[in-house]
Each structure stands twice: as C-alpha cells, then as structure tokens.
C-alpha positions in Angstrom: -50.4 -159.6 -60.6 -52.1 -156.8 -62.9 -49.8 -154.4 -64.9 -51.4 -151.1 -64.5 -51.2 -148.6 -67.7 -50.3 -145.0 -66.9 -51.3 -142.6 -70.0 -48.4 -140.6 -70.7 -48.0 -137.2 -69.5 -49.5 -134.7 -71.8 -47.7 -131.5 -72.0 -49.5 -128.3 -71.5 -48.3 -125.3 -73.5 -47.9 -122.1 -71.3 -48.1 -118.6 -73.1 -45.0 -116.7 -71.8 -46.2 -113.3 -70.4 -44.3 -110.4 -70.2 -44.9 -107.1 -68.3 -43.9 -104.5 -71.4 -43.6 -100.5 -70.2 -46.1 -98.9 -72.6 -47.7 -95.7 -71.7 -44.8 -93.3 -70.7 -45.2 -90.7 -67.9 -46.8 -87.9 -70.3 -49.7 -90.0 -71.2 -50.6 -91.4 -67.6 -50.4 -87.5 -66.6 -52.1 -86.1 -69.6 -55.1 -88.7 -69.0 -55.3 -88.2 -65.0 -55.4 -84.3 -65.9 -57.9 -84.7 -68.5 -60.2 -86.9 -66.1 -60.3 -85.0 -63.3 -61.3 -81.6 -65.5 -64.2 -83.4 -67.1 -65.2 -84.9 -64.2 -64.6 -81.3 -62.3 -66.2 -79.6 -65.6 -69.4 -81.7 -66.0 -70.4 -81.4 -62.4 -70.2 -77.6 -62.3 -71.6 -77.1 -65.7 -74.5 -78.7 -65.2 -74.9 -76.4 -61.8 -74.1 -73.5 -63.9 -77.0 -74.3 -66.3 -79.6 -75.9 -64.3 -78.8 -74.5 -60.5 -80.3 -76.5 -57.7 -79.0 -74.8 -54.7 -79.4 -71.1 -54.1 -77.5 -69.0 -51.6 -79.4 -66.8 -48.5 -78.3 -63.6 -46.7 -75.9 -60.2 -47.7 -74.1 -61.2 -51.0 -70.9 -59.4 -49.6 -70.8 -62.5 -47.5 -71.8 -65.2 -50.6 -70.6 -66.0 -53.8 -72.2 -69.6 -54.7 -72.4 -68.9 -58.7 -69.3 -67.2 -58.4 -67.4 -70.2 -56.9 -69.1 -73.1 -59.3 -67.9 -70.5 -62.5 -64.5 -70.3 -61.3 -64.3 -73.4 -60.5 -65.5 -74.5 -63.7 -62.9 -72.1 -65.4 -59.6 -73.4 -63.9 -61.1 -76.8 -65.0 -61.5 -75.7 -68.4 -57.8 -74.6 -68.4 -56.2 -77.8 -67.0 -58.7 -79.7 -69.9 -56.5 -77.1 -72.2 -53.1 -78.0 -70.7 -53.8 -82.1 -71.0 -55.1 -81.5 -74.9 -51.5 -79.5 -74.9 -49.4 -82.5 -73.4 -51.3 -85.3 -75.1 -50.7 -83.6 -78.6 -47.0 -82.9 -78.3 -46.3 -86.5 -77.1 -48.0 -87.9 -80.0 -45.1 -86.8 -81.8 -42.3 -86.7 -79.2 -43.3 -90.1 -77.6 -43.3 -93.8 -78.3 -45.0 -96.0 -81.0 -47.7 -96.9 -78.4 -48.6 -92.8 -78.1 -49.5 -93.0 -81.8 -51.1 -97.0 -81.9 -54.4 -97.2 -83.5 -53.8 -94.0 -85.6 -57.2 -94.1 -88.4 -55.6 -94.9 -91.6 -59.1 -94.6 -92.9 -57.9 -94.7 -96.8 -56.8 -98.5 -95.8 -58.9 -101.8 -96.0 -57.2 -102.9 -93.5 -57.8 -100.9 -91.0 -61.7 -101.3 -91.8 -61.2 -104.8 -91.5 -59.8 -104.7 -88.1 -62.4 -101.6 -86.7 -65.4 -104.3 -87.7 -63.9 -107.2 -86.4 -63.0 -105.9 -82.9 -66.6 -104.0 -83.0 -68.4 -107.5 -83.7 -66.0 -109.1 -80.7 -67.3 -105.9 -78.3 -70.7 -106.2 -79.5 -70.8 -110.2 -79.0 -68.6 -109.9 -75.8 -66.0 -112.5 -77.5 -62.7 -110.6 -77.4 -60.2 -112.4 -78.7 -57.3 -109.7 -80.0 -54.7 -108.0 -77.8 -53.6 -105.5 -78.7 -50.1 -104.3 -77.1 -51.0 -100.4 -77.4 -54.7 -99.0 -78.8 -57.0 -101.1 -80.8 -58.6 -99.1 -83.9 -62.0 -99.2 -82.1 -60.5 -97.4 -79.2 -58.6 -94.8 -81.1 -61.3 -93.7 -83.3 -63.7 -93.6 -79.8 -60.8 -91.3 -78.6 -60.6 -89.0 -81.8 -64.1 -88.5 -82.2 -65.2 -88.2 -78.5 -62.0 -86.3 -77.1 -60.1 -84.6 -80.0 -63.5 -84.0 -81.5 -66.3 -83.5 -78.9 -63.5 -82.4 -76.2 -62.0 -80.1 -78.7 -65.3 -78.2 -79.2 -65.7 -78.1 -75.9 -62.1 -76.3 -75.8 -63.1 -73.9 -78.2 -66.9 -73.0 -77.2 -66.3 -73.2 -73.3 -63.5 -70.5 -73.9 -65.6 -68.5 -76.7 -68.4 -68.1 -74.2 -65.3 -67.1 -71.6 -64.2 -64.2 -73.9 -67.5 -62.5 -74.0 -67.3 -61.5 -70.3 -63.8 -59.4 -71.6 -64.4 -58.6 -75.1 -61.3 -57.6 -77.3 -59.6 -59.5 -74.5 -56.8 -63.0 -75.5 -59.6 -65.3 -75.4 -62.3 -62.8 -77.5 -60.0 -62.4 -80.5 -58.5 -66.3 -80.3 -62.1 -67.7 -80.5 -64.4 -64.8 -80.8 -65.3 -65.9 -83.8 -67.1 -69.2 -82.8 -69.6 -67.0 -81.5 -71.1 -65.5 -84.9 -70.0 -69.2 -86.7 -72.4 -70.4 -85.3 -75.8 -67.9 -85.1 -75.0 -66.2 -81.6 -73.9 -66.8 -78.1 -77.3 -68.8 -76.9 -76.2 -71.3 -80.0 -73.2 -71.3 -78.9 -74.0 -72.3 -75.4 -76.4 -75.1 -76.6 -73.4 -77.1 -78.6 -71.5 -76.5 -75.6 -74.0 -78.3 -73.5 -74.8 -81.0 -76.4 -71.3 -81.8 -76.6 -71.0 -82.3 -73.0 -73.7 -85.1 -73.3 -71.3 -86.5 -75.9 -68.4 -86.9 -73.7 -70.8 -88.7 -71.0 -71.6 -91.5 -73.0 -67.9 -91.7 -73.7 -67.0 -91.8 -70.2 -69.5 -94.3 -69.9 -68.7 -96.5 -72.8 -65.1 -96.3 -71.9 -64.7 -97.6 -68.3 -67.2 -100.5 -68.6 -64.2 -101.7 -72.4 -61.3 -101.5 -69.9 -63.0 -103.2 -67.3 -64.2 -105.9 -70.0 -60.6 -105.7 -71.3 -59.0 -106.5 -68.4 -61.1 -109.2 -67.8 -61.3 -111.2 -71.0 -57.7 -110.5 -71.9 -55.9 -110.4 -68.7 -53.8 -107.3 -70.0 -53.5 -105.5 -66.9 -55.4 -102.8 -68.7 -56.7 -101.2 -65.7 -53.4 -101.2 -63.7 -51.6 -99.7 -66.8 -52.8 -96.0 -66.4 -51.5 -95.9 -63.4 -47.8 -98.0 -64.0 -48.0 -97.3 -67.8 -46.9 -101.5 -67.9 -49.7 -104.5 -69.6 -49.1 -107.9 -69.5 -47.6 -108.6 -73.1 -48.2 -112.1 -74.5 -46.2 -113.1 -77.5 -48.7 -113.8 -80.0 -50.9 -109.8 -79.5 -50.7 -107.2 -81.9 -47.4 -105.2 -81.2 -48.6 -102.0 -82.6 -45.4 -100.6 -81.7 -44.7 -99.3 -85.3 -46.7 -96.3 -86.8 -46.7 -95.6 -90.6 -45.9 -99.3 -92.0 
C-alpha cells in the first residue's frame, strides 16, 4: 500500500478592509453643486459665444439668448455658493477636507507628487491614499481654485458691466481695466473655460482608474462619503505634521 504525501496547507494572508467615513456631507454637496454648474455653465457658454440655434417670429413671444444668459447666470451663482462651502469646510471639517494640502517648501511632498505621477503615467498604482493624494490636490488647486476662481471673478466682472456702479461693478469692476478691456476680459474667461475641460476630463477617467487598480470604492465615495480603508494606505488624516 502507497503512503500518499499531502503538502501542508499554506496560509494566505488577507488584508483586513475597512469601510472608513471620509468625505462629510459638506464636501459631497459642495462637489455635486460645483459639477452640475460647470456642466450647466460650459454648455450655455459656449451657446452664448458661438450660437447655433436662432429664434423665428415677434420677440415679445421669444427670448432664446435671454434664457441661455440667465441660465448661465444662476449657474455662475451656485459655482459661487460651492467655492463658499468648500472653503469654509476646509477649515471647519475633518483632516480628509484638508489631505493633500501642497507643502511645496517640503522634499517630501516633491517626492511623493513624482512618484504617484510616474505610477499614473505608467498605469502602475500602487499607493492608497485614505483622503487626496498630492497629484490630486495640486490638479484641484490649480484647475478649480485657480482656473475656477478666475472664472468666478471674470464671469461676474463681465456681469457687472450690464449695471455699472452696481454690487458686482464695484466688487470686480476692476478686473475689467487689469486686464486691457472687457473683449480681454471675455477671452480669459473663455480660455479658462477650456482649462477646466481638460480637468473634467483628466479627472473622471483617475477615479475610474482609481477605483479599479485600488479597489477603494473611489467612485461610490462621493456619493456615501465612505472608501474601503486597508491597513497598510496612507492615512492622511493629519494636516500640518
């Protein structure tokens, strides 16, 4: 009779996963707010500058141009109102609100920015970060607080001109002479625009690879404000140390 040899069991090592609240309720509003108004501002924008569509008939009875600029202006104050709430929490909200803050004067924080833009480059993402990576907040400050800001401050420059001496004509009248007139003014407005649309871009398609590579949750967290929290990420859930 043979003696068979069983190999011994080898034990498999499972990463315990926890489902960690991280983005609180101001955030997941402030974000919905600010996507819809970009979304709402860039499409009537762009009919406001280049319009494809024309109305026919009395214009007692039609107001096409009319609608697109309101429209576009209730947008523009909703974009206002989520710049508002998103600033205010980052100093009346959790760690995760401020995560990936640029500490530019700190090798560190170089280090990291090069290393997780050589893992998106290469499509080899290996850190997890519990809250924002330093690539995604300095994508955020340049392309929202920057590009968004001077979209803020153009968009209701240009508004103040149709009132002038008016709230919004002395709060960012100025803008207007800054830089060499209302048509220049217009043109940064529009450039800037562009800006954000490669953002937009850019952004979806590193949560959807996020979610993917890292199994984070990423996607499902703007909605519950919970990732998938692994023991061994980066728990940026401290600020200044």
């Amino acid at each position: 009779m043979s003696t068979q040899i069983h190999p011994a069991p080898v034990a498999v090592k499972i990463e315990s996963v926890e489902s960690r609240y991280v983005w609180e309720a101001p955030i997941i509003i402030g974000h919905w707010m600010m996507a819809v108004s970009i979304t709402v501002l860039l499409a009537t924008g762009f009919f406001i500058a280049w319009p494809w569509a024309s109305s026919t008939g009395e214009a007692t009875f039609n107001f096409l141009m009319g609608r697109f600029r309101q429209i576009h202006f209730i947008a523009g104050y909703v974009l206002l109102a989520s710049f508002v709430i998103r600033i205010y929490w980052f100093f009346a909200g959790n760690n995760y609100a401020r995560s990936g803050f640029p500490f530019f004067w700190r090798a560190s924080w170089w280090k990291q920015l090069i290393e997780q833009s050589w893992e998106y480059l290469t499509i080899h993402i290996t850190q997890r970060f519990v809250g924002h990576n330093q690539l995604g907040a300095l994508s955020y400050l340049i392309f929202i607080a920057g590009m968004g800001g001077a979209e803020i401050v153009t968009g209701f420059a240009m508004y103040g001109e149709s009132n002038p001496g008016g709230f919004w004509s002395t709060v960012f009248g100025w803008v207007i002479p800054l830089l060499g007139g209302s048509f220049q003014v217009h043109m940064w407005h529009y450039a800037f625009a562009w800006g954000i649309m490669i953002f937009i871009a850019i952004h979806v398609y590193i949560v959807i690879l996020d979610s993917i590579f890292l199994d984070n949750g990423m996607v499902g967290s703007i909605f519950t404000g919970r990732k998938f929290v692994r023991k061994t990420d980066v728990d940026n859930k401290t600020w200044l140390s």
